[in-house]
C-alpha positions as CSV (number, residue, x, y, z in Angstrom):
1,X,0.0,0.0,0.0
2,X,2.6,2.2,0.8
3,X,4.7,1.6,-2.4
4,X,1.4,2.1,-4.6
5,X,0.4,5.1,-2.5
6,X,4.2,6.7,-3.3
7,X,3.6,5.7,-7.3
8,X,-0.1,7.0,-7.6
9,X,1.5,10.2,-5.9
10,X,3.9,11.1,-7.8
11,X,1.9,10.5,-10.7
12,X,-1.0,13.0,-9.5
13,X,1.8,15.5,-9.4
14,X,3.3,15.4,-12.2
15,X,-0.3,15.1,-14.0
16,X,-1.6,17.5,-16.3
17,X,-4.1,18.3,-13.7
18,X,-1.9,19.4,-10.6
19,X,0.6,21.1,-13.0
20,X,-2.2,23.2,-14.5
21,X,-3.7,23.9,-10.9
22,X,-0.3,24.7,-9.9
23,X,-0.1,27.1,-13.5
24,X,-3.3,28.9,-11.9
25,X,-2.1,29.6,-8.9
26,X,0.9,31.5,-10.3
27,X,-1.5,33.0,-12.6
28,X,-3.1,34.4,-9.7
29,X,0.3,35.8,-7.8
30,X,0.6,38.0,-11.2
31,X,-2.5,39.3,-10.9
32,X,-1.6,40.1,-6.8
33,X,1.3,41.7,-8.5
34,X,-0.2,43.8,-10.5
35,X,-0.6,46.6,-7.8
36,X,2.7,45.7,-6.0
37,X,4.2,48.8,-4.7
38,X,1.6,51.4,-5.6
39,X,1.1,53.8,-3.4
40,X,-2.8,54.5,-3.2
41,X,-4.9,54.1,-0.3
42,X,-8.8,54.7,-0.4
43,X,-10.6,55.6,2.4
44,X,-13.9,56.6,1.0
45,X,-15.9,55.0,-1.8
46,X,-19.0,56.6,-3.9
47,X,-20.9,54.2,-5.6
48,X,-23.4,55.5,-8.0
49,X,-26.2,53.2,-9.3
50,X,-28.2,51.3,-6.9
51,X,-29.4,48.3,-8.6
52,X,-28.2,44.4,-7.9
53,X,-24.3,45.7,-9.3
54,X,-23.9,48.9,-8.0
55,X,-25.7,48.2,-4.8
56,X,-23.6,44.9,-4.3
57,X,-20.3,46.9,-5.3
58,X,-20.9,49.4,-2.2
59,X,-21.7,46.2,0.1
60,X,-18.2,44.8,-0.8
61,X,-16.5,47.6,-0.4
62,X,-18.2,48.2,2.7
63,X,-17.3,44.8,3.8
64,X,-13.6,45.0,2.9
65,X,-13.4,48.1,5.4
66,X,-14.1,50.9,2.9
67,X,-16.3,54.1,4.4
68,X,-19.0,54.0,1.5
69,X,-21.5,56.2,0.1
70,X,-24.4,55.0,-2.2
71,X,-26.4,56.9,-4.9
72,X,-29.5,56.2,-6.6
73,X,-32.2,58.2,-7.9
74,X,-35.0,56.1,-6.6
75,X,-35.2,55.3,-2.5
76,X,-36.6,52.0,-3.3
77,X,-33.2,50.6,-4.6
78,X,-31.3,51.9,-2.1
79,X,-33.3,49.6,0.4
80,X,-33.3,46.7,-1.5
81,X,-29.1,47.1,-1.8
82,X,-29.1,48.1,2.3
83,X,-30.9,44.6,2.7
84,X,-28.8,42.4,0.6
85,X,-25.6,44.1,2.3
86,X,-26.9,43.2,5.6
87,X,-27.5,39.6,4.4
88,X,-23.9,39.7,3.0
89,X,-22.8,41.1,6.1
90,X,-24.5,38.9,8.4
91,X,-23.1,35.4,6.0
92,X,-19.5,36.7,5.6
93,X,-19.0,38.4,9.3
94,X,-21.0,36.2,11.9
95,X,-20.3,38.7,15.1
96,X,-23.1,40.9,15.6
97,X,-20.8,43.9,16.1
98,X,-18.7,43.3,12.8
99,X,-22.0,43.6,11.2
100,X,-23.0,46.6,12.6
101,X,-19.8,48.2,12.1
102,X,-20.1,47.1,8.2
103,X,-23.5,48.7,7.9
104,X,-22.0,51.9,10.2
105,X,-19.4,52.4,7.2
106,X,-22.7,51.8,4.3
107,X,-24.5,54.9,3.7
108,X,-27.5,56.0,1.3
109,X,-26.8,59.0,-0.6
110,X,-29.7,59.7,-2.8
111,X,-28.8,63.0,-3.0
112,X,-24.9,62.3,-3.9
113,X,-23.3,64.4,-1.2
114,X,-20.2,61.8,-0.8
115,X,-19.0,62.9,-4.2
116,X,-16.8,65.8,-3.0
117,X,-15.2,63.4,-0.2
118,X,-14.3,60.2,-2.1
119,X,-11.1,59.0,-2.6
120,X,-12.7,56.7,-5.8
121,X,-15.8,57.3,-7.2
122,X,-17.4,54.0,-9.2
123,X,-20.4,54.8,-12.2
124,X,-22.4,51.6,-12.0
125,X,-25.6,53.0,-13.7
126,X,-27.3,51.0,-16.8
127,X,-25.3,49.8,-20.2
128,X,-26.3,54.0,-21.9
129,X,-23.8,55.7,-23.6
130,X,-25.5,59.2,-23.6
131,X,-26.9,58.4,-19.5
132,X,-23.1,58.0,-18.5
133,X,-21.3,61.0,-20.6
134,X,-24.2,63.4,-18.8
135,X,-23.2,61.7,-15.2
136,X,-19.3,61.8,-15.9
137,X,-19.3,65.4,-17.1
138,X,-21.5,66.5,-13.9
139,X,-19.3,64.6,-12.2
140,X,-15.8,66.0,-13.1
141,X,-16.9,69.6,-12.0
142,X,-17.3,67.9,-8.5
143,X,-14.6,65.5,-7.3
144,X,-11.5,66.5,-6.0
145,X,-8.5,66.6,-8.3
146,X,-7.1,63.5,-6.8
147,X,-10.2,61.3,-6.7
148,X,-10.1,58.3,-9.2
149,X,-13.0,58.3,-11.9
150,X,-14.4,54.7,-13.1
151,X,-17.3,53.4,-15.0
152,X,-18.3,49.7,-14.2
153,X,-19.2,49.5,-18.0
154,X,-19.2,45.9,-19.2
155,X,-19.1,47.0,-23.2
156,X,-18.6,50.1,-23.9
157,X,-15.7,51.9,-24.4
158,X,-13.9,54.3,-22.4
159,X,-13.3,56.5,-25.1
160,X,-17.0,56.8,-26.3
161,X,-18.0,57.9,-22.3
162,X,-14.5,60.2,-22.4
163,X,-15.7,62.3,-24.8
164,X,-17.9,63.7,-22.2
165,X,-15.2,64.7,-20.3
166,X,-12.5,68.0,-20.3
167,X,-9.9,65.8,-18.9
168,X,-10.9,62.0,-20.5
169,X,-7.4,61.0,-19.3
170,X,-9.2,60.3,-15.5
171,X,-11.4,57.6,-16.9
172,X,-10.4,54.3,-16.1
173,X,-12.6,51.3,-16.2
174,X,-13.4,49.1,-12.9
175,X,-15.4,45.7,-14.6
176,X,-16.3,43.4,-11.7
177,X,-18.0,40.8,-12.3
178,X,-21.7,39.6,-11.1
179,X,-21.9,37.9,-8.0
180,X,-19.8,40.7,-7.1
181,X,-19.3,39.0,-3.6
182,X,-18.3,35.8,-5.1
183,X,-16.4,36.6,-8.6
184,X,-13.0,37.5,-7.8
185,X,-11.7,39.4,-11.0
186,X,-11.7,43.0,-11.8
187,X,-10.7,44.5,-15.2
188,X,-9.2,47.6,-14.7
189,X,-9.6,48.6,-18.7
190,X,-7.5,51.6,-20.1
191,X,-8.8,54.0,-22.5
192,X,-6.6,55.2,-25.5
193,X,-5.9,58.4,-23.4
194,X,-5.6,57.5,-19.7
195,X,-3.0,57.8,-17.4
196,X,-0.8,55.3,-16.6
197,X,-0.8,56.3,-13.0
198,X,-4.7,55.8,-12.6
199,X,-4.6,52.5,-14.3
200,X,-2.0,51.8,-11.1
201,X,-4.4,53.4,-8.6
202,X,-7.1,51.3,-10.1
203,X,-5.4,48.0,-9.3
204,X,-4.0,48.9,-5.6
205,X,-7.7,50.0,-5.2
206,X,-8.7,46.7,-6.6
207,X,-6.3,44.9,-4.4
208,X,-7.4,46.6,-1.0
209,X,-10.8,44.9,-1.5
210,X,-9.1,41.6,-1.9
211,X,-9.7,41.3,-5.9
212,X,-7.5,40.5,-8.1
213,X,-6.8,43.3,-10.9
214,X,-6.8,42.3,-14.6
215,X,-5.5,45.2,-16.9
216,X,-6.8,45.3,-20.1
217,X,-7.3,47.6,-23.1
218,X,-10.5,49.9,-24.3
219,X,-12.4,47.9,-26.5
220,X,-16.0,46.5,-27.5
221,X,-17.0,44.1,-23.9
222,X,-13.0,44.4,-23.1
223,X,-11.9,40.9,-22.4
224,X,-14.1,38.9,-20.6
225,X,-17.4,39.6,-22.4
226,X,-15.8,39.6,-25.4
227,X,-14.9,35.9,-25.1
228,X,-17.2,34.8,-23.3
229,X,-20.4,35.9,-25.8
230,X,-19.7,33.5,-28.5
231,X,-20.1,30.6,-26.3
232,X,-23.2,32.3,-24.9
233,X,-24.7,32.1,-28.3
234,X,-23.2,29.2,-30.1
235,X,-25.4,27.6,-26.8
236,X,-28.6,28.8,-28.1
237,X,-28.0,28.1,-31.3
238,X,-27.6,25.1,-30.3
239,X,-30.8,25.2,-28.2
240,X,-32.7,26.9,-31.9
241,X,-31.3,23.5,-33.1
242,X,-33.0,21.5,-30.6
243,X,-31.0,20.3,-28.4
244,X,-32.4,20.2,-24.9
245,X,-30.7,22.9,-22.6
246,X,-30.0,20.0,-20.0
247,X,-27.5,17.9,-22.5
248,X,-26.0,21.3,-23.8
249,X,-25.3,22.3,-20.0
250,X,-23.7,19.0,-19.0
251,X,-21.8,19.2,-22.4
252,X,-19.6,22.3,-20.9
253,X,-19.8,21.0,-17.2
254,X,-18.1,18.1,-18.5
255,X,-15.6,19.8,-20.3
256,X,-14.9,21.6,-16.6
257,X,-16.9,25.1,-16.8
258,X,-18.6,25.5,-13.3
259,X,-22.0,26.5,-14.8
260,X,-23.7,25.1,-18.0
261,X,-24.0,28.5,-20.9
262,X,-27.9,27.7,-20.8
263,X,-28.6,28.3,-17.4
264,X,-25.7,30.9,-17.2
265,X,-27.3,33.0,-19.2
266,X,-30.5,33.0,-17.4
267,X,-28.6,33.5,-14.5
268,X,-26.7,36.9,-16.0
269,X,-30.6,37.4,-17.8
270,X,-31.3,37.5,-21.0
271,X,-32.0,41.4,-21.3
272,X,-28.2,41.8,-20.2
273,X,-27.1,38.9,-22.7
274,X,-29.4,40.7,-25.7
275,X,-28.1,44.4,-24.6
276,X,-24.0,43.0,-24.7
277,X,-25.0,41.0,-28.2
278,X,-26.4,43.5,-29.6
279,X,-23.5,45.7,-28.9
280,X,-20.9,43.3,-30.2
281,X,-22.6,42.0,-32.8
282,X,-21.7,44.6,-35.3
283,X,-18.0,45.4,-34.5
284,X,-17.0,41.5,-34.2
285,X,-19.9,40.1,-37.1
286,X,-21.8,38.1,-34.4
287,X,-25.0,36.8,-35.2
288,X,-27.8,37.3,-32.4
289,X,-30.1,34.3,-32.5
290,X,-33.8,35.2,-33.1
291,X,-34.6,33.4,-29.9
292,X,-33.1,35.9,-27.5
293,X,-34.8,38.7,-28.9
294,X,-38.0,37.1,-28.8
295,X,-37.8,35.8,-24.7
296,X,-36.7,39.1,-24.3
297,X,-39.7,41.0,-25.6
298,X,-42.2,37.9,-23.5
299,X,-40.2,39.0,-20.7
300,X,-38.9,35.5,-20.0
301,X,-35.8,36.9,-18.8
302,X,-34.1,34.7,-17.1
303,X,-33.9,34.1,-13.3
304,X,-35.5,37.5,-12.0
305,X,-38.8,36.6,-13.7
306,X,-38.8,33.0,-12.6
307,X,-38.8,31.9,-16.2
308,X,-36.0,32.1,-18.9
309,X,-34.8,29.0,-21.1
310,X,-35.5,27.2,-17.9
311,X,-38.1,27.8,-15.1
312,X,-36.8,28.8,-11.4
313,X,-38.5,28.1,-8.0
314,X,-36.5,29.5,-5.4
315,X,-33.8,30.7,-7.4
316,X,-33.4,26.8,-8.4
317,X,-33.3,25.6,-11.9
318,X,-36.3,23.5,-12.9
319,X,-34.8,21.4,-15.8
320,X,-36.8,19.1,-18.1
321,X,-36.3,15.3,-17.7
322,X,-34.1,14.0,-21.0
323,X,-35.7,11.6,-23.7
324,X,-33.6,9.0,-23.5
325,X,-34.0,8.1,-27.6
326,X,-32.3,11.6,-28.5
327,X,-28.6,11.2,-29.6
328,X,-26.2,14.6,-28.8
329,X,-24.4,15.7,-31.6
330,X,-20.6,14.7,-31.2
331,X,-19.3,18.1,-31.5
332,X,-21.4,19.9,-28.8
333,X,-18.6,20.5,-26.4
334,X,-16.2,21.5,-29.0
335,X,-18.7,24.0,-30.9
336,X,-19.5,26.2,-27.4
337,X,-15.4,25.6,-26.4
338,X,-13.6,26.6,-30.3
339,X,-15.7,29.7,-30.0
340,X,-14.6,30.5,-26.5
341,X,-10.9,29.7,-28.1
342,X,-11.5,30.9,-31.6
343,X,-12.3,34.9,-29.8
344,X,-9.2,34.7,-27.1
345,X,-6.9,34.7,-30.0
346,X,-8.8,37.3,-31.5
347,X,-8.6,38.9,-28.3
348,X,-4.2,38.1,-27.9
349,X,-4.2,39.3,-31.7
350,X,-5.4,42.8,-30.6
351,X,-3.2,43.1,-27.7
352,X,-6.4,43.7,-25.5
353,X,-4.8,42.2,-23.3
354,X,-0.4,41.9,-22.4
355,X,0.1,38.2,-23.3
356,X,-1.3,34.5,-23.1
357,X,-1.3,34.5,-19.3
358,X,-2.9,37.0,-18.3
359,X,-5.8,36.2,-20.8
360,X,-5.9,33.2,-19.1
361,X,-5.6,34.3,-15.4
362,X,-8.8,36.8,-16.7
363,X,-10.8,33.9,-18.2
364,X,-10.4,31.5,-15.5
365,X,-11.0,34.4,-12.8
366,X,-13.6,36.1,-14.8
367,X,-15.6,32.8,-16.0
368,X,-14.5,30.1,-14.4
369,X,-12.9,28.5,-17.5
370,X,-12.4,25.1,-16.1
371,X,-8.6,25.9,-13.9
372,X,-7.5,22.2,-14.7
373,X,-7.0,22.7,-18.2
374,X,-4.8,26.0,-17.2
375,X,-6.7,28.4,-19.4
376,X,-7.9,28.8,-23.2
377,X,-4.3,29.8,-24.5
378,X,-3.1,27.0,-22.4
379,X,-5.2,24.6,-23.6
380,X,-4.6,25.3,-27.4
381,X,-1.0,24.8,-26.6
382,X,-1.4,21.8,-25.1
383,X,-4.1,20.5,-28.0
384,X,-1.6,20.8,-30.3
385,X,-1.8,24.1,-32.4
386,X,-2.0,22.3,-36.0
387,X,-4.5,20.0,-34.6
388,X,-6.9,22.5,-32.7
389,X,-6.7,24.7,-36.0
390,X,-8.1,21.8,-38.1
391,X,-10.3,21.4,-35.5
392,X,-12.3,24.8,-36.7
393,X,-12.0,24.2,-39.8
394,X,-13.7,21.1,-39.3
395,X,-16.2,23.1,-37.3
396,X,-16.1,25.8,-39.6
397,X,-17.3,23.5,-43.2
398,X,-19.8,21.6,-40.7
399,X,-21.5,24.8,-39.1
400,X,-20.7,28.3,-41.3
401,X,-18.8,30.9,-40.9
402,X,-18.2,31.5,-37.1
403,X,-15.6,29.3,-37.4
404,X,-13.5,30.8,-39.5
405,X,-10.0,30.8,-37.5
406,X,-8.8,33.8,-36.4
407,X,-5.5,35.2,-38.3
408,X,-4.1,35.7,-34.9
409,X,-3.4,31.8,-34.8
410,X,-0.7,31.9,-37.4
411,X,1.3,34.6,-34.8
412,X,1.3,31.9,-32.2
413,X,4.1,30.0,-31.3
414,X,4.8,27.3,-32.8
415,X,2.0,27.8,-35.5
């Protein structure tokens, strides 16, 4: 027993699957790194947008030991984010006094008083070009010189919101992700114009409410979004196809991702999905399936109205049983996963982001790209590049045109 216990060990660690996990946890002591010896220390947040982001962006910060200040036009969101802090409080904190000292540092601000006194001020108002350039220039005649300016936009891009703005240079992007309490990635996105020295503030900031920072560049749903929206919709494409949302899901669970794209999306809802698709679609030639503007308008949106591609009791997906005479296609897996890949080269191509590990770290931080398999530049590498490119091609004369490789895989190495 011994003997096999000392042979079976040494081969787990020298396994694909410890050396990847191991390859993750490096990836996250970049990201730590990211802010290493910046010197920026926020005492005072303004969050402004009181709705499930915004509202759960205060209660982290709160939580993390940040005096914040919370904004919203309407009273009754500001109650409904005061209550889910208290909840997220009272899970993460367990001594009554911790709790009350959280809620002590928490404070609704309808009137936006906590402007002038922020150290960082965070825009997490609704995906509206026009509705954020009117906040940021009423903003910038307010906040101190020093205070850091950032818009929680998950597509739009810095420049477009800049233009509001005398001094665009102060704009940085602060992406975190939804559940903010859970998801552990911010991108901290650069506009064409911004100043280094923000972009550093940006990640200390992230780091001093124990996130991990993610810098990336200005462009149509940055990094994250950008990859992850083909595999959204290659899923209900798939699901136009008919192929039952259940076998799609357990498709990608099986294939590692933590959540199946079907009940993902629901979870995200389909209004966001539709809004961030509909953006995209036209700078990277995605095609929108007719489905997800049609739940939309019935206002099956997902989780929030108990009904989306799947029905929820509870906040608990009610999935259909399977008929047990219907075959999966062979490819399922591969057509959600080479259109995950096919857009992080795309992505590497453009330089959105430095290099292959850090759109990794931000894929497996940001999604929760199945960490075993080390990441979606990792796992091309370790496919075999010839053979994953033949791979889309396959997919590519089976399925159309968003297929087509990418012309960043010929600038990889060893293509």
């Amino acid at each position: 027993m011994f003997t096999s216990e000392a042979a079976n060990l040494g081969q787990l660690i020298t396994g694909p699957t410890a050396q990847n996990l191991i390859r993750v946890f490096f990836l996250q002591e970049r990201l730590k790194s990211v802010a290493a010896g910046i010197d920026f220390k926020s005492r005072q947040v303004h969050v402004i947008g009181g709705g499930i982001m915004g509202g759960d962006i205060a209660a982290w910060c709160a939580l993390k030991g940040q005096r914040v200040t919370l904004q919203d036009r309407e009273a009754k969101f500001l109650t409904q984010a005061i209550k889910r802090a208290h909840k997220l409080f009272q899970r993460k904190l367990k001594s009554k006094r911790l709790v009350q000292a959280a809620m002590d540092r928490l404070m609704p601000d309808p009137r936006g008083y906590g402007v002038k006194h922020a150290d960082v001020v965070v825009e997490a108002i609704y995906e509206d070009l026009e509705a954020k350039q009117t906040l940021f220039r009423d903003l910038e005649s307010k906040v101190g010189p020093d205070t850091l300016l950032a818009t929680n936009t998950s597509s739009i891009p810095l420049e477009s919101i800049g233009e509001a703005l005398e001094n665009p240079e102060r704009l940085i992007g602060l992406h975190f992700f939804n559940p903010v309490a859970k998801m552990q990635l911010i991108e901290v996105v650069s506009g064409r114009v911004t100043d280094p020295l923000l972009m550093q503030k940006g990640a200390a900031f992230s780091r001093s409410i124990d996130r991990l920072p993610l810098p990336a560049r200005s462009s149509p749903g940055f990094l994250v979004n950008r990859i992850l929206m083909p595999y959204l919709l290659e899923a209900i494409e798939l699901l136009g196809e008919g192929v039952p949302g259940p076998l799609i899901d357990n498709a990608a669970t099986r294939f590692g991702m933590p959540m199946g794209p079907v009940e993902l999306a629901d979870r995200v809802g389909l209004d966001i999905c539709l809004a961030v698709a509909n953006k995209l679609a036209p700078v990277f030639n995605l095609e929108v399936p007719e489905q997800l503007h049609v739940m939309v308008d019935q206002k099956q949106l997902g989780v929030k109205t108990g009904a989306g591609f799947y029905r929820y009791e509870k906040g608990k997906a009610i999935k259909e049983n399977l008929d047990s005479q219907f075959h999966a296609p062979n490819d399922l897996a591969d057509r959600m996963i080479f259109r995950l890949l096919n857009e992080a080269v795309a992505c590497l191509r453009e330089h959105v982001v430095e290099d292959e590990d850090l759109l990794d770290a931000g894929i497996i931080f940001g999604t929760g790209f199945a960490p075993f398999r080390g990441g979606p530049m990792h796992y091309i590498h370790s496919g075999g590049l010839t053979r994953m490119r033949q791979r889309l091609n396959e997919l590519e004369q089976l399925h159309g045109d968003q297929f087509h490789p990418d012309s960043g895989w010929t600038n990889l190495s060893g293509a």
